[in-house]
N, C-alpha and C positions, 0 to 999 in steps of 0.2 A: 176291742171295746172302744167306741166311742168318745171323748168328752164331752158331757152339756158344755154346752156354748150361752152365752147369755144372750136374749132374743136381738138387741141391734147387729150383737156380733155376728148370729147367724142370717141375719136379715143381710147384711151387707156383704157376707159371702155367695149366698144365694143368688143376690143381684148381679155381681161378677157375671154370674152365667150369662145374662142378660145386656149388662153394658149398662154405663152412665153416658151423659151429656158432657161435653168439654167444663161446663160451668161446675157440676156435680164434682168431678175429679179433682178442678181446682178449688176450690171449699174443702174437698177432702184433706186435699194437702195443707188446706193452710192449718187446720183443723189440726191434722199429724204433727206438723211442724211447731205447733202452741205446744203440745202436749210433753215433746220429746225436748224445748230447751225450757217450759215453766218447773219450778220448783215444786209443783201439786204433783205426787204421781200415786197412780194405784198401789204401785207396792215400792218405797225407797230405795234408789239407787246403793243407797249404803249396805242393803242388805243384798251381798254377792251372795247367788249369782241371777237369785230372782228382780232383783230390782234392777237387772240391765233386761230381763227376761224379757219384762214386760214392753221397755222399748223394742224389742228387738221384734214382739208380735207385732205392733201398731204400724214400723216399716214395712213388717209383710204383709199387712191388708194393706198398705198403700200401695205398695208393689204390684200386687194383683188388682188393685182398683185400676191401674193404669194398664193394665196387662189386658181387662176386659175392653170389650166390643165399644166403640166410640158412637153412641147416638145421636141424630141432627136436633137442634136446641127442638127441646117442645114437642116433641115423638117417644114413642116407648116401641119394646123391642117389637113388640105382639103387631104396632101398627107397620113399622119397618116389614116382618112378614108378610099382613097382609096385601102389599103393594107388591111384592115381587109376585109377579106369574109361575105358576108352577112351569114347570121346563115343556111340558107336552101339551103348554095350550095353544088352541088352534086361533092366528090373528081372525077376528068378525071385521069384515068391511061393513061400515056404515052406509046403510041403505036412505036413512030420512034426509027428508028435502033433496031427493032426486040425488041423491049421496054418486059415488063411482060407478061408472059402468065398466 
């Protein structure tokens, strides 16, 4: 069985799949980084052994946020796809303006 996951949480697993931008990853981190030394946390450190818990998830979506596919600034994964050639396409010599003989 499952855990629901709460929708950013599973929004930014999902993405993993896909990959972030250099930019995206470091946001993320700084993002991680605010969370794990600010005094605001979802559930208090004082309460062992859930309130390290909770840090101890946020390192591993960061972990895997870096673990995922590194995208060029401004592209997403779908357009990265559609740029590569499938492996059995055949090169078309260009024929206009009196193109290669």
């Amino acid at each position: 069985m499952a855990i629901p996951l709460p929708k950013p949480v599973r929004r930014l697993i999902d993405q993993c799949e896909t990959g972030f931008t250099v930019g995206k990853k470091l946001k993320l981190t700084l993002i991680t980084l605010v969370y794990l030394v600010s005094f605001v946390d979802l559930v208090p450190d004082v309460l062992l052994p859930f309130g390290v818990l909770d840090d101890g998830v946020a390192l591993f979506l960061l972990v895997k946020v870096w673990c995922s596919p590194t995208l060029a600034s401004g592209r997403t994964a779908d357009a990265d796809i559609m740029d590569t050639p499938p492996s059995d396409a055949v090169p078309v010599r260009n024929t206009a303006h009196g193109g290669a003989r």
